[in-house]
Biopython code that builds the backbone (N, CA, C, O; Angstrom):
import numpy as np
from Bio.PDB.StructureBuilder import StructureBuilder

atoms = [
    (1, "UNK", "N", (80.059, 71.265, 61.958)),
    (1, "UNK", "CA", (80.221, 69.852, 61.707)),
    (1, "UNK", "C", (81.179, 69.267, 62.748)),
    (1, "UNK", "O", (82.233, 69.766, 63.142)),
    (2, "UNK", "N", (80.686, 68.267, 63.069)),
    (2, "UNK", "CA", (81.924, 67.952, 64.380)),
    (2, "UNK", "C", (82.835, 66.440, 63.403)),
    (2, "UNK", "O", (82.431, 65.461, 62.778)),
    (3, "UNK", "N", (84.180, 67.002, 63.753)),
    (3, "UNK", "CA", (84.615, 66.789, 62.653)),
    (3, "UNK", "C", (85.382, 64.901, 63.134)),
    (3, "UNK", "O", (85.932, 64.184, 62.298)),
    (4, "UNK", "N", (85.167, 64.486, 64.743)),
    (4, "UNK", "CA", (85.718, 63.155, 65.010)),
    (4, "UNK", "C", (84.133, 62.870, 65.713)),
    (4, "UNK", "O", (83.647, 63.690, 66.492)),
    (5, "UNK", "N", (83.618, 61.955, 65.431)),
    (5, "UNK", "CA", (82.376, 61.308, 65.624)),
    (5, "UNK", "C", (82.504, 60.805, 67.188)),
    (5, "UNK", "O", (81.444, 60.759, 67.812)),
    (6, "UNK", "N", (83.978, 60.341, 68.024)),
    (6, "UNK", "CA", (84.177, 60.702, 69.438)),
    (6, "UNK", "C", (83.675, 61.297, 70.219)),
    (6, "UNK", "O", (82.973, 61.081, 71.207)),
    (7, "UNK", "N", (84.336, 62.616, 69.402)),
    (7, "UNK", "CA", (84.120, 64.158, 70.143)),
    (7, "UNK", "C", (82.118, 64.595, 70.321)),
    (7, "UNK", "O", (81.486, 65.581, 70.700)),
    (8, "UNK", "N", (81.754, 63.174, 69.783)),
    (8, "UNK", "CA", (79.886, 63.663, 69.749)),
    (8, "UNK", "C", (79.068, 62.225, 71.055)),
    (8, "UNK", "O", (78.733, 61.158, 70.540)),
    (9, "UNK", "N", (78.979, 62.308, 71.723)),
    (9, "UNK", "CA", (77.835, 61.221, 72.441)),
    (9, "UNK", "C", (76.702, 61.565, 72.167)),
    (9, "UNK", "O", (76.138, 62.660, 72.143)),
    (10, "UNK", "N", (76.400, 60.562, 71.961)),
    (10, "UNK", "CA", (74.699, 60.225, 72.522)),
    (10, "UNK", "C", (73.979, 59.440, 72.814)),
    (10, "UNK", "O", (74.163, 58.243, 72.593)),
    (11, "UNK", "N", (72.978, 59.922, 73.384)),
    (11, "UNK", "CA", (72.253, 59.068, 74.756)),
    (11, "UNK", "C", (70.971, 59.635, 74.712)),
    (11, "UNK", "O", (70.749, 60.843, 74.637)),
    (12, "UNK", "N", (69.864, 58.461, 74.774)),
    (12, "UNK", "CA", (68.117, 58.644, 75.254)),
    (12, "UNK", "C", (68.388, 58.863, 76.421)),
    (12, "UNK", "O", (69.303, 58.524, 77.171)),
    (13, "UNK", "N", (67.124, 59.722, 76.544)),
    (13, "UNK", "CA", (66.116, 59.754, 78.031)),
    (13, "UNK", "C", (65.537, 60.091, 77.999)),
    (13, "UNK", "O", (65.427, 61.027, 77.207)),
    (14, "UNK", "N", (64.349, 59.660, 78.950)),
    (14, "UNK", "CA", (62.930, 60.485, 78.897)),
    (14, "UNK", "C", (63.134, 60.997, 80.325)),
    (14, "UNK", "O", (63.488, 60.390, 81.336)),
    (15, "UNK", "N", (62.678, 62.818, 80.048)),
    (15, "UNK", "CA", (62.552, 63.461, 81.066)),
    (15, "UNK", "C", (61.304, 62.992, 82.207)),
    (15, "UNK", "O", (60.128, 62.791, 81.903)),
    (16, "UNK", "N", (61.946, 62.871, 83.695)),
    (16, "UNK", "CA", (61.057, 62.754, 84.629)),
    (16, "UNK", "C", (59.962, 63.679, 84.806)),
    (16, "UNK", "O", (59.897, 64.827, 84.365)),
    (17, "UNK", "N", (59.119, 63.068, 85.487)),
    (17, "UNK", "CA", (57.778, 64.091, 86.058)),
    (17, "UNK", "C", (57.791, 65.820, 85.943)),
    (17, "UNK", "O", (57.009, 66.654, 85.485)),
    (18, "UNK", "N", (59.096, 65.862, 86.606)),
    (18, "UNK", "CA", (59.976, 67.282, 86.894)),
    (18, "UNK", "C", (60.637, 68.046, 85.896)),
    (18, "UNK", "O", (60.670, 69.276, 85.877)),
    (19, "UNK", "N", (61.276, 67.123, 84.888)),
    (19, "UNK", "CA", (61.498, 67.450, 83.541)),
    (19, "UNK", "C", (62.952, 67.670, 83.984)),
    (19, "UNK", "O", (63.534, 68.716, 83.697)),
    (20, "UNK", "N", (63.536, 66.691, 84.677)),
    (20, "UNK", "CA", (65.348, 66.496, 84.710)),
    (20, "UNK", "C", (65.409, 65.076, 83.967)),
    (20, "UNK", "O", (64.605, 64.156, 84.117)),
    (21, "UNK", "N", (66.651, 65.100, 83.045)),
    (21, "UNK", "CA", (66.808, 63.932, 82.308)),
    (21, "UNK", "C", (68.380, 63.142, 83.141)),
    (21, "UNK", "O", (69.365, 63.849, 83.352)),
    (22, "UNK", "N", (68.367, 61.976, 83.438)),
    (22, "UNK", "CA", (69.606, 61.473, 83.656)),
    (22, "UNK", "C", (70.808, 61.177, 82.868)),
    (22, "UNK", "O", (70.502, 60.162, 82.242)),
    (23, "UNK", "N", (71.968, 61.494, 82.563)),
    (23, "UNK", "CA", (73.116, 61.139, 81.655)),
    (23, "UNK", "C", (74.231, 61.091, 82.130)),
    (23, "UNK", "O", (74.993, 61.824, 81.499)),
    (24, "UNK", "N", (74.825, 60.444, 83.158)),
    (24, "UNK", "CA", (75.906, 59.853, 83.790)),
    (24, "UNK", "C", (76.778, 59.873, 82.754)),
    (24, "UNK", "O", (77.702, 60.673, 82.906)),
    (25, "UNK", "N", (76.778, 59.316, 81.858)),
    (25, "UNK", "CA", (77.599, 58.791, 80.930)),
    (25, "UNK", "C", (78.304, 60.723, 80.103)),
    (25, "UNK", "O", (79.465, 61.124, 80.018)),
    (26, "UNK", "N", (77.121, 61.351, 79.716)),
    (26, "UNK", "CA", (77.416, 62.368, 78.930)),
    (26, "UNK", "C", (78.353, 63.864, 80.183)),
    (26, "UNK", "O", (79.138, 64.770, 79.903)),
    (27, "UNK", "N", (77.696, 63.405, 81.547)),
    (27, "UNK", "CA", (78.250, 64.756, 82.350)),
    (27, "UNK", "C", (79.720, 63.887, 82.729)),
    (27, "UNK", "O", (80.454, 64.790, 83.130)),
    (28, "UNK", "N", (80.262, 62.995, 82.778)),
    (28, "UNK", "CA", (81.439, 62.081, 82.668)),
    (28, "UNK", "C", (81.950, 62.538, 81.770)),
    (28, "UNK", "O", (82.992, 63.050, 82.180)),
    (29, "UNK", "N", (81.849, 62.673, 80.741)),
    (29, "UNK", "CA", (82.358, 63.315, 79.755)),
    (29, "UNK", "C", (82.741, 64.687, 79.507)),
    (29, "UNK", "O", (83.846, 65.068, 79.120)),
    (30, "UNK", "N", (81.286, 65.699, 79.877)),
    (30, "UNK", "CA", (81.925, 66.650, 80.094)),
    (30, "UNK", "C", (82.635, 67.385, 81.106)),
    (30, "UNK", "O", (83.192, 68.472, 80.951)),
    (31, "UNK", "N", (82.537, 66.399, 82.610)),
    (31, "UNK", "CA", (83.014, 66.826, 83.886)),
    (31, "UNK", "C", (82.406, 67.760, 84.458)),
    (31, "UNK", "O", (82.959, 68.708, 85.015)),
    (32, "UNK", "N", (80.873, 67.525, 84.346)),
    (32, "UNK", "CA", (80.116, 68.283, 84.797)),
    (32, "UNK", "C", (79.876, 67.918, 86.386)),
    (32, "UNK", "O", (80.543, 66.919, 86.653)),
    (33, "UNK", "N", (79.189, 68.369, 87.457)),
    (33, "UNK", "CA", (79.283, 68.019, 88.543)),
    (33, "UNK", "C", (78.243, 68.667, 89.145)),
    (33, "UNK", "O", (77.971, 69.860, 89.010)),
    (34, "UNK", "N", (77.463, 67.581, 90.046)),
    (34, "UNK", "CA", (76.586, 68.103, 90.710)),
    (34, "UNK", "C", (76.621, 69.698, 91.247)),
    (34, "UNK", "O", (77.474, 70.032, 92.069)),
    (35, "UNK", "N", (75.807, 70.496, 90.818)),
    (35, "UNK", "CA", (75.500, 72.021, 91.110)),
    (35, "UNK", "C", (76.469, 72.852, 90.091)),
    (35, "UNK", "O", (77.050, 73.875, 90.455)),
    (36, "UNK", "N", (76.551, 72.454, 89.133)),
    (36, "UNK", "CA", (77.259, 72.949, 88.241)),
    (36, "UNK", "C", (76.088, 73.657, 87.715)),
    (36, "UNK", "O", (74.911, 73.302, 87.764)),
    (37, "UNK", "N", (76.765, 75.060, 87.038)),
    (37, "UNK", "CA", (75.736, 75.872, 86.810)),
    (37, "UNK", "C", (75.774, 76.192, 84.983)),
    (37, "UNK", "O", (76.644, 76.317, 84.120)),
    (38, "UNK", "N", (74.308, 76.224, 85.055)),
    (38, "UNK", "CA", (74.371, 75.964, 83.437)),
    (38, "UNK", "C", (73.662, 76.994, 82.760)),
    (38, "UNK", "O", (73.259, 77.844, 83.554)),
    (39, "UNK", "N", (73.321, 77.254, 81.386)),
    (39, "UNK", "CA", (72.776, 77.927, 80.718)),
    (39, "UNK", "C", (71.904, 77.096, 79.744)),
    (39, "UNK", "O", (72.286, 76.082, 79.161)),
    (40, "UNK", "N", (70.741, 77.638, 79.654)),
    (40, "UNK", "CA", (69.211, 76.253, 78.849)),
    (40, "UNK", "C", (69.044, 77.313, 78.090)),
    (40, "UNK", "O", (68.509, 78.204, 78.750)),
    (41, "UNK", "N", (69.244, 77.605, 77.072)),
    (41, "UNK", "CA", (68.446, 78.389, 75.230)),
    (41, "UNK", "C", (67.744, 77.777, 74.662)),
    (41, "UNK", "O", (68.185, 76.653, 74.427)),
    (42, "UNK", "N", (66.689, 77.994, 74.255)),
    (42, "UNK", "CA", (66.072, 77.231, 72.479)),
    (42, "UNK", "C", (66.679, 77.687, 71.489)),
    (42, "UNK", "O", (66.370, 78.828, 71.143)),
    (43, "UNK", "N", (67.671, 76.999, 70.758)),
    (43, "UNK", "CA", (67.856, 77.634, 69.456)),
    (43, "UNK", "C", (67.079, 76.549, 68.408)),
    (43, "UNK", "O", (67.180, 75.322, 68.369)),
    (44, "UNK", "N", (66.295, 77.431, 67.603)),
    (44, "UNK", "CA", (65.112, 76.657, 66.399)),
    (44, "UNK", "C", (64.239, 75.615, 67.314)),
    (44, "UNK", "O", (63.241, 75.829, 68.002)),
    (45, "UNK", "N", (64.797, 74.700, 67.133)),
    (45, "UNK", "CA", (63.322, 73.205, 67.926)),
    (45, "UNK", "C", (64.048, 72.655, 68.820)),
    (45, "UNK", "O", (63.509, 71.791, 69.512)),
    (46, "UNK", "N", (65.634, 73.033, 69.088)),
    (46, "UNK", "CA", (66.190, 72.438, 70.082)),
    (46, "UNK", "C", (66.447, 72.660, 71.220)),
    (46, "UNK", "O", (65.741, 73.589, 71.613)),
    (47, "UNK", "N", (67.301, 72.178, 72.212)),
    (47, "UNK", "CA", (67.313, 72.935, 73.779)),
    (47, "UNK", "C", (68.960, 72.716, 73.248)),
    (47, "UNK", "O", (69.413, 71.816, 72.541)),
    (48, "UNK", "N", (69.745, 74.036, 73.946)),
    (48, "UNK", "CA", (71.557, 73.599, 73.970)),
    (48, "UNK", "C", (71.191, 74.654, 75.540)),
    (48, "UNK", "O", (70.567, 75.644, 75.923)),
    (49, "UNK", "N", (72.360, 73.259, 76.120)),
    (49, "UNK", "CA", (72.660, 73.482, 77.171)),
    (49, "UNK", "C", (74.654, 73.541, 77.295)),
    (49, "UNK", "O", (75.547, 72.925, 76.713)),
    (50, "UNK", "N", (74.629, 74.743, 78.488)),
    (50, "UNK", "CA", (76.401, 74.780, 77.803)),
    (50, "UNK", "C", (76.502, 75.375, 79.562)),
    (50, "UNK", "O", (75.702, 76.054, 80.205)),
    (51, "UNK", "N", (77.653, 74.863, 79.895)),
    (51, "UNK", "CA", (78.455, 75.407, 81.712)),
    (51, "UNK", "C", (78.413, 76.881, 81.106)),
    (51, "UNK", "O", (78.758, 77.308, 80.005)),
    (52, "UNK", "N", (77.752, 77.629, 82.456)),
    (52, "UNK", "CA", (77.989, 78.951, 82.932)),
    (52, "UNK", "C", (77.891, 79.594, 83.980)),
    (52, "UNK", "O", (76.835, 79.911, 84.529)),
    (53, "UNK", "N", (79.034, 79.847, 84.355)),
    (53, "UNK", "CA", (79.326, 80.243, 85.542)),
    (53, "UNK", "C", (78.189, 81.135, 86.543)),
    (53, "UNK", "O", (78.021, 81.019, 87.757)),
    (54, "UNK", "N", (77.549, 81.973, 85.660)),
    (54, "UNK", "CA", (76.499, 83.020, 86.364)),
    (54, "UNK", "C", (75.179, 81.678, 85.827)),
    (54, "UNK", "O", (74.163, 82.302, 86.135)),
    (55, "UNK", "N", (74.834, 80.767, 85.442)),
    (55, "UNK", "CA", (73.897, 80.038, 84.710)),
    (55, "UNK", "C", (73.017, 80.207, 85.772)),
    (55, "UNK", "O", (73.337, 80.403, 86.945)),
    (56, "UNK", "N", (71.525, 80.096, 85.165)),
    (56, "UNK", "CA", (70.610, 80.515, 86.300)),
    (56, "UNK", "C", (69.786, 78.844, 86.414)),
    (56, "UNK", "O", (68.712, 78.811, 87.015)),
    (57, "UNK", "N", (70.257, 77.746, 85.917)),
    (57, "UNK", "CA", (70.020, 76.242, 86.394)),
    (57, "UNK", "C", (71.720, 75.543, 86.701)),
    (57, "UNK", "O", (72.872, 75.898, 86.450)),
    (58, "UNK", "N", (71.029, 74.327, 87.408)),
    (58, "UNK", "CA", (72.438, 73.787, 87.941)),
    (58, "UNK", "C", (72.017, 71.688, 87.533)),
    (58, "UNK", "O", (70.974, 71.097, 87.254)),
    (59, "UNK", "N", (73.357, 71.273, 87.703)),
    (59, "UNK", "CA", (72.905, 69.497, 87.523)),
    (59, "UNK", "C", (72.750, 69.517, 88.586)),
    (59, "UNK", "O", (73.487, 70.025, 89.430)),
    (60, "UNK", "N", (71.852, 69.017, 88.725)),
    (60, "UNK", "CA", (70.708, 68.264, 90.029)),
    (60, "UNK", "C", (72.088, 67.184, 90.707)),
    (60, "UNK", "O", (73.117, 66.653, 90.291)),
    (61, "UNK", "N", (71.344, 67.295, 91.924)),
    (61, "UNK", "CA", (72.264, 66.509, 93.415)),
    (61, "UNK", "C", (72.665, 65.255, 92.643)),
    (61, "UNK", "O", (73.760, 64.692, 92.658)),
    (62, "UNK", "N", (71.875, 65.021, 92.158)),
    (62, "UNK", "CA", (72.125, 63.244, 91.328)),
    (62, "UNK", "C", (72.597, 63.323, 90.142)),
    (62, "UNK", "O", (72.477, 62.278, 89.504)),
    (63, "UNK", "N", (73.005, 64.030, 89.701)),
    (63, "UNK", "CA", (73.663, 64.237, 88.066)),
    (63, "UNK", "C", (72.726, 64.068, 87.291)),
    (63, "UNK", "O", (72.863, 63.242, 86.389)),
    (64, "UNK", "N", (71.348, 64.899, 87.443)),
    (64, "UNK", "CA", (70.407, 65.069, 86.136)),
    (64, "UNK", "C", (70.341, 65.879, 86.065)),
    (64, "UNK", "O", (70.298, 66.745, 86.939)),
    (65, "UNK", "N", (70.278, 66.002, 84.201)),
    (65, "UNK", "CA", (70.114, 67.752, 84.030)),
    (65, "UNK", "C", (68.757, 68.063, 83.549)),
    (65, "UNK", "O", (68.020, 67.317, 82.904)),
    (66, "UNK", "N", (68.482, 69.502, 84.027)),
    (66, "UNK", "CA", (66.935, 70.281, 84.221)),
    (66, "UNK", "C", (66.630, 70.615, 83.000)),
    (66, "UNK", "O", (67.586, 70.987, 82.320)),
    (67, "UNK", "N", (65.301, 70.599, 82.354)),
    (67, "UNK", "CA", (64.788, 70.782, 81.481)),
    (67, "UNK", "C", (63.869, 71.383, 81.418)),
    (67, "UNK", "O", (62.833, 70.733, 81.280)),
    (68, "UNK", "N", (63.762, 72.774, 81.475)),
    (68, "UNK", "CA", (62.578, 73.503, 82.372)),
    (68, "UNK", "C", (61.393, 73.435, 81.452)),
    (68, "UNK", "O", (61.481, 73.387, 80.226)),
    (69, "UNK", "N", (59.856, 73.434, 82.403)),
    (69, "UNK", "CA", (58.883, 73.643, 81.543)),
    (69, "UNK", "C", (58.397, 74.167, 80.643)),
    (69, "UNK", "O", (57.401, 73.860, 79.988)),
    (70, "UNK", "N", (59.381, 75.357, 80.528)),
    (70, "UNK", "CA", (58.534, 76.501, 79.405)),
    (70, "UNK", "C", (59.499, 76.000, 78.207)),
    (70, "UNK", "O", (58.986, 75.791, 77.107)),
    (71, "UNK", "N", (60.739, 75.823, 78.376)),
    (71, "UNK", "CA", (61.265, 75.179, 77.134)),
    (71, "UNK", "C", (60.746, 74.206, 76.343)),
    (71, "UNK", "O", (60.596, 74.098, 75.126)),
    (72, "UNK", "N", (60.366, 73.138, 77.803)),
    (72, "UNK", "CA", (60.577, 72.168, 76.941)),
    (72, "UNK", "C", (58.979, 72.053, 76.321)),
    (72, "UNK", "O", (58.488, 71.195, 75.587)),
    (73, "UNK", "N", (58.480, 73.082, 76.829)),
    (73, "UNK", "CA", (57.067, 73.319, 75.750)),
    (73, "UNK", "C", (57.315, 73.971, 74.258)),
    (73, "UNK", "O", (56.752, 73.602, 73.227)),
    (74, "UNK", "N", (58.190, 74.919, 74.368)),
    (74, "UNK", "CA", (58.225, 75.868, 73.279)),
    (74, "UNK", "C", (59.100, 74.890, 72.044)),
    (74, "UNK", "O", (59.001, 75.194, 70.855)),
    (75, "UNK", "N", (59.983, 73.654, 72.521)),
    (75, "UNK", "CA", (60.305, 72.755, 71.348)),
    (75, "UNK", "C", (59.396, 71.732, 71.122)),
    (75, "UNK", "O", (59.727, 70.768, 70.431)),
    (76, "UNK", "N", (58.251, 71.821, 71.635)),
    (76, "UNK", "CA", (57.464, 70.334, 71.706)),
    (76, "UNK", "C", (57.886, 68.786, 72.538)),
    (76, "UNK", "O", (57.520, 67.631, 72.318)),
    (77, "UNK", "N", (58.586, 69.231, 73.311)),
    (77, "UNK", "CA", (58.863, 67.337, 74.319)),
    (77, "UNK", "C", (57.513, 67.089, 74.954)),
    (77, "UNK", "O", (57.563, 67.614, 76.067)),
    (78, "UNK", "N", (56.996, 66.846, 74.871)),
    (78, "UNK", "CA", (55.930, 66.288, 75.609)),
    (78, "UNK", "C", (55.867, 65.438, 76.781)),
    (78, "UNK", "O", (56.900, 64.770, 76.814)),
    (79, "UNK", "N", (55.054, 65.155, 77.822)),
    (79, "UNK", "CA", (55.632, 64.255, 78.909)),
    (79, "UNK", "C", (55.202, 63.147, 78.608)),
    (79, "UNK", "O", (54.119, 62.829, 78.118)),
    (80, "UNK", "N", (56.637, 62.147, 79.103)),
    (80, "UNK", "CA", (56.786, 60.731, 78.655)),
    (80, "UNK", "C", (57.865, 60.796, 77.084)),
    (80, "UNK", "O", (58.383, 59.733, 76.742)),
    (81, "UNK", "N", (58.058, 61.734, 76.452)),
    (81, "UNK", "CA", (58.501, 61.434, 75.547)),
    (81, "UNK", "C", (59.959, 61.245, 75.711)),
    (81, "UNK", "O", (60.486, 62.079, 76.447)),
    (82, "UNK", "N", (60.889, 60.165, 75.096)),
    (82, "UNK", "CA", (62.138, 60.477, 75.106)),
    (82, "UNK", "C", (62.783, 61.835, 74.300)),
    (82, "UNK", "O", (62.238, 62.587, 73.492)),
    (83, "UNK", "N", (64.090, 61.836, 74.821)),
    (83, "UNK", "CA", (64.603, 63.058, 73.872)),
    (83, "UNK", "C", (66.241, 62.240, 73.532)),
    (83, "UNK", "O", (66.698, 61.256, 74.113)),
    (84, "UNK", "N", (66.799, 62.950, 72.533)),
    (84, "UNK", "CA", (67.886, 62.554, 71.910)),
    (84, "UNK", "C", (69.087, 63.576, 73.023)),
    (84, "UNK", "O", (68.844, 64.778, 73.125)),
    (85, "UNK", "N", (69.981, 63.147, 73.575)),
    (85, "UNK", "CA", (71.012, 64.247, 74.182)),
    (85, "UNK", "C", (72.172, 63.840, 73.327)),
    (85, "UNK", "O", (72.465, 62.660, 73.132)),
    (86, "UNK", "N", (73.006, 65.150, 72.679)),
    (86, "UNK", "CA", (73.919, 64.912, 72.239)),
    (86, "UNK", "C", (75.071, 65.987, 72.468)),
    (86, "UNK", "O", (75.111, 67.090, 71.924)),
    (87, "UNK", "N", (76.010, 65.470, 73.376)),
    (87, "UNK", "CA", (77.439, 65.968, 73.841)),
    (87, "UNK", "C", (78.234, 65.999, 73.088)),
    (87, "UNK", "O", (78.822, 64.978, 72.730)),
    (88, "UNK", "N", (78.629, 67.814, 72.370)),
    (88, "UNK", "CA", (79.700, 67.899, 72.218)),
    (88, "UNK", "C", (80.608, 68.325, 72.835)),
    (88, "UNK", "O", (80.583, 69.519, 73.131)),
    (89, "UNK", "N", (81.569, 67.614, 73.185)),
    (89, "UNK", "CA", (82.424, 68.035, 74.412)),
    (89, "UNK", "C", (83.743, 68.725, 74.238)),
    (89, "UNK", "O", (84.643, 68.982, 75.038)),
    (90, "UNK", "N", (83.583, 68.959, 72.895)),
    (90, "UNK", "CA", (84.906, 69.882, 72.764)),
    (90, "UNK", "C", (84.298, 71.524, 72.819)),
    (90, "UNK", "O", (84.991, 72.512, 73.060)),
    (91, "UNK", "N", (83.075, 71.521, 72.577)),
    (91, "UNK", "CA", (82.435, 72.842, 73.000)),
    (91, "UNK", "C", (81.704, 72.917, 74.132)),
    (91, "UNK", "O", (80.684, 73.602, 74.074)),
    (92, "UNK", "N", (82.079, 72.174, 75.537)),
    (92, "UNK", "CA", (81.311, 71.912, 76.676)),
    (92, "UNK", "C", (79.675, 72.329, 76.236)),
    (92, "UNK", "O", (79.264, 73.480, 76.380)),
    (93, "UNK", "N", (78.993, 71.444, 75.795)),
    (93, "UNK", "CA", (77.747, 71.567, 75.508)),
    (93, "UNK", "C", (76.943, 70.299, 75.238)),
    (93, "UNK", "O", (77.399, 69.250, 74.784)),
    (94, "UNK", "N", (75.286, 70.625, 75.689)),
    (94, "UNK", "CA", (74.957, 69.409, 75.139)),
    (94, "UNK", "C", (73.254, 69.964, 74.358)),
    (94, "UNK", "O", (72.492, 70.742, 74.933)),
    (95, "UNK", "N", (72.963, 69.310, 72.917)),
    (95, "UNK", "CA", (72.393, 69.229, 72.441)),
    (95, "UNK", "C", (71.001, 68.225, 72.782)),
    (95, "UNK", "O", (71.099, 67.009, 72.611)),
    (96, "UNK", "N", (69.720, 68.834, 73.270)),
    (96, "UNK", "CA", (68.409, 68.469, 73.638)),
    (96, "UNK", "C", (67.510, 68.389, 72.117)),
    (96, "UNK", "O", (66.865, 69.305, 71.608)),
    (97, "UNK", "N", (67.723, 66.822, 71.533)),
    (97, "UNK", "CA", (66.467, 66.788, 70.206)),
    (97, "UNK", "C", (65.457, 66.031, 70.635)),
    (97, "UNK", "O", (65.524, 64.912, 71.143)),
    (98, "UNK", "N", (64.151, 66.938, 70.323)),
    (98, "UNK", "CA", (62.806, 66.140, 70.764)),
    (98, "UNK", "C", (62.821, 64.605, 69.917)),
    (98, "UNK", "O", (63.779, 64.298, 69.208)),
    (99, "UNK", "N", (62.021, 64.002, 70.041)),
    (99, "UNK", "CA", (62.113, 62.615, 69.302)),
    (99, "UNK", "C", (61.693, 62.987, 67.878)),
    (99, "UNK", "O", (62.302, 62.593, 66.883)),
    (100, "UNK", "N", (60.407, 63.919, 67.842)),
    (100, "UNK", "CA", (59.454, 64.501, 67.078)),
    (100, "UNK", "C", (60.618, 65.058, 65.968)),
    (100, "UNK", "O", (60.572, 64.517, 64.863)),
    (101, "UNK", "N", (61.184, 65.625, 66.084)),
    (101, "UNK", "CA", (62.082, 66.569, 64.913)),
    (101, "UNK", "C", (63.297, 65.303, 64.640)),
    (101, "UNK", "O", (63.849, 65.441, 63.548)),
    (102, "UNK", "N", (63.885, 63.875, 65.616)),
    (102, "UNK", "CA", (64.615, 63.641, 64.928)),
    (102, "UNK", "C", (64.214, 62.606, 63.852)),
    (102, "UNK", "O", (64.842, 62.275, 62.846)),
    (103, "UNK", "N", (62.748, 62.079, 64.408)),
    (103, "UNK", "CA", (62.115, 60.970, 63.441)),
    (103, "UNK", "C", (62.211, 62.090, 62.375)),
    (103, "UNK", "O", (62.751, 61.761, 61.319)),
    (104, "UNK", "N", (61.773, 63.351, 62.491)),
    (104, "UNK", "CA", (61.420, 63.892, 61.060)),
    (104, "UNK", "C", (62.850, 64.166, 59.860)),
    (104, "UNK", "O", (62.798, 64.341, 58.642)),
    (105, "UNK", "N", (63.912, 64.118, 60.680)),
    (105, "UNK", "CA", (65.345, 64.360, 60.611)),
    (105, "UNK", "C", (65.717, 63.105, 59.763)),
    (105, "UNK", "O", (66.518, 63.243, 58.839)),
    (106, "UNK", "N", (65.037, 61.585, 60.104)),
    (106, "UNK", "CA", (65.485, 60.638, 59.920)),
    (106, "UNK", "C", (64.366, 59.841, 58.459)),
    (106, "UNK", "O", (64.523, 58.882, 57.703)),
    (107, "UNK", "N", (63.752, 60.422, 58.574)),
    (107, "UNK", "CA", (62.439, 59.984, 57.724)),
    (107, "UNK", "C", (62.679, 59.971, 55.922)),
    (107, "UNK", "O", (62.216, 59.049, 55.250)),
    (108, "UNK", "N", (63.340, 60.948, 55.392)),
    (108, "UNK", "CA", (63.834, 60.658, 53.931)),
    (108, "UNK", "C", (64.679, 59.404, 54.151)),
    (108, "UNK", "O", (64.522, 58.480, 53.353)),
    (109, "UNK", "N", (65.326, 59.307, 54.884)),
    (109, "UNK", "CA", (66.684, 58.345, 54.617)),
    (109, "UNK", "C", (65.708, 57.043, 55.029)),
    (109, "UNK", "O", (66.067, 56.006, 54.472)),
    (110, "UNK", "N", (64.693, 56.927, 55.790)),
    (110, "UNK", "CA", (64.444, 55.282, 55.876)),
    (110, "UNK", "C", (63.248, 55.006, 54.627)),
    (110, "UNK", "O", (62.681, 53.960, 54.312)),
    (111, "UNK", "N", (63.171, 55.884, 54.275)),
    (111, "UNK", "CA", (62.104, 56.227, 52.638)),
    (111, "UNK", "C", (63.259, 55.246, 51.716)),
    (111, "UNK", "O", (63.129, 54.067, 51.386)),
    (112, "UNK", "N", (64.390, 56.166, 51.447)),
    (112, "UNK", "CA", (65.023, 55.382, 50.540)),
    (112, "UNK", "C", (65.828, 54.368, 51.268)),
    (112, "UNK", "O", (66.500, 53.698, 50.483)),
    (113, "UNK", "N", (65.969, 54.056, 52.450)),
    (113, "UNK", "CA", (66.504, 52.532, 52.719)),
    (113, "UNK", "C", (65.201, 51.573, 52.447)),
    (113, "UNK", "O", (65.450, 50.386, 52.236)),
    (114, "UNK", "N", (63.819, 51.999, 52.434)),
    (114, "UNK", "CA", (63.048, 50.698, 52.581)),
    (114, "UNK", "C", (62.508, 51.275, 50.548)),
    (114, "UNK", "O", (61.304, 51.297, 50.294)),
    (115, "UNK", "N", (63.361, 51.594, 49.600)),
    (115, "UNK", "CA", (63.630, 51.782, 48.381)),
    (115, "UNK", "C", (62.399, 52.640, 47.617)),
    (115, "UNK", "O", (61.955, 52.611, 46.469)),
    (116, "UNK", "N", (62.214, 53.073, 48.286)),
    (116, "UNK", "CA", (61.471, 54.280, 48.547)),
    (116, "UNK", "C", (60.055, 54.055, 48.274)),
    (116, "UNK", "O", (59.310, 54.849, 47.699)),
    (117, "UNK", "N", (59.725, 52.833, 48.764)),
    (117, "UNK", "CA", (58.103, 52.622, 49.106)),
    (117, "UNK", "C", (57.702, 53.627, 50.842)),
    (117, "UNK", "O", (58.397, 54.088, 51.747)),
    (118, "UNK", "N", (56.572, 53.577, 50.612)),
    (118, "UNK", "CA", (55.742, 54.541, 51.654)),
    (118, "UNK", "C", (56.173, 53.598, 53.113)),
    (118, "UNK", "O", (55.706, 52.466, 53.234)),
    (119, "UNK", "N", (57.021, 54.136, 54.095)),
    (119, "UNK", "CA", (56.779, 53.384, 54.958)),
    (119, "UNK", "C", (56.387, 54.254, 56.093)),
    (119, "UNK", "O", (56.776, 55.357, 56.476)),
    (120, "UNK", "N", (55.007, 52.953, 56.739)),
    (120, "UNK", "CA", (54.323, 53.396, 57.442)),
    (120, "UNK", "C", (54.498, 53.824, 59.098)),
    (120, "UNK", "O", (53.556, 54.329, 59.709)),
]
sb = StructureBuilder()
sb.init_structure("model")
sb.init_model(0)
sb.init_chain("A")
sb.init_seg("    ")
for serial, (resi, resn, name, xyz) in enumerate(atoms, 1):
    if name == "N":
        sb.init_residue(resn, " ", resi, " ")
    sb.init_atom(name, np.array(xyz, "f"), 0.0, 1.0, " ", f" {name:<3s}", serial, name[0])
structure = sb.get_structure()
């Protein structure tokens, strides 16, 4: 649980052609820096990306970070789709949610905000 709502950013983007997403705002935060070397996992439907020194991807010349193809198949991003990035920066890391899992994430709660008629 991250326990100061601060300590969490987040930011859309839809991954380019190439499947690098831009976040100025989130590698500012974590002081990430062009050719910084990283580590990309799937854990469950998500991508976490976290600095590692031996990391076998890096932030791109322009401060976008890589989203490689086979991942971002095995969580479902699809191309064109946005994704949710969410920086926690007290654990130098950032959290990759497809749109797909957070609508589904978000979907009871707008059930009972719209008082729990079917919304379409």
């Amino acid at each position: 649980m991250v326990a100061d709502a601060a300590a969490l950013l987040l930011e859309m983007a839809v991954p380019s052609r190439c499947g690098r997403v831009t976040a100025q705002r989130i590698l500012r935060a974590l002081g990430w820096q062009p050719c910084q070397r990283l580590d990309i996992r799937l854990h469950q439907a998500v991508l976490v990306i976290a600095s590692a020194s031996d990391g076998r991807y890096q932030v791109g010349s322009r401060g976008a970070l890589p989203l490689p193809a086979s991942v971002r198949r095995m969580c479902g991003i699809g191309h064109g789709q946005p994704v949710l990035l969410a920086a926690l920066v007290a654990h130098d890391l950032v959290v990759v949610h497809p749109i797909g899992a957070v609508a589904r994430l978000l979907a009871d709660l707008h059930v009972e905000v719209a008082g729990g008629a079917h919304v379409c």
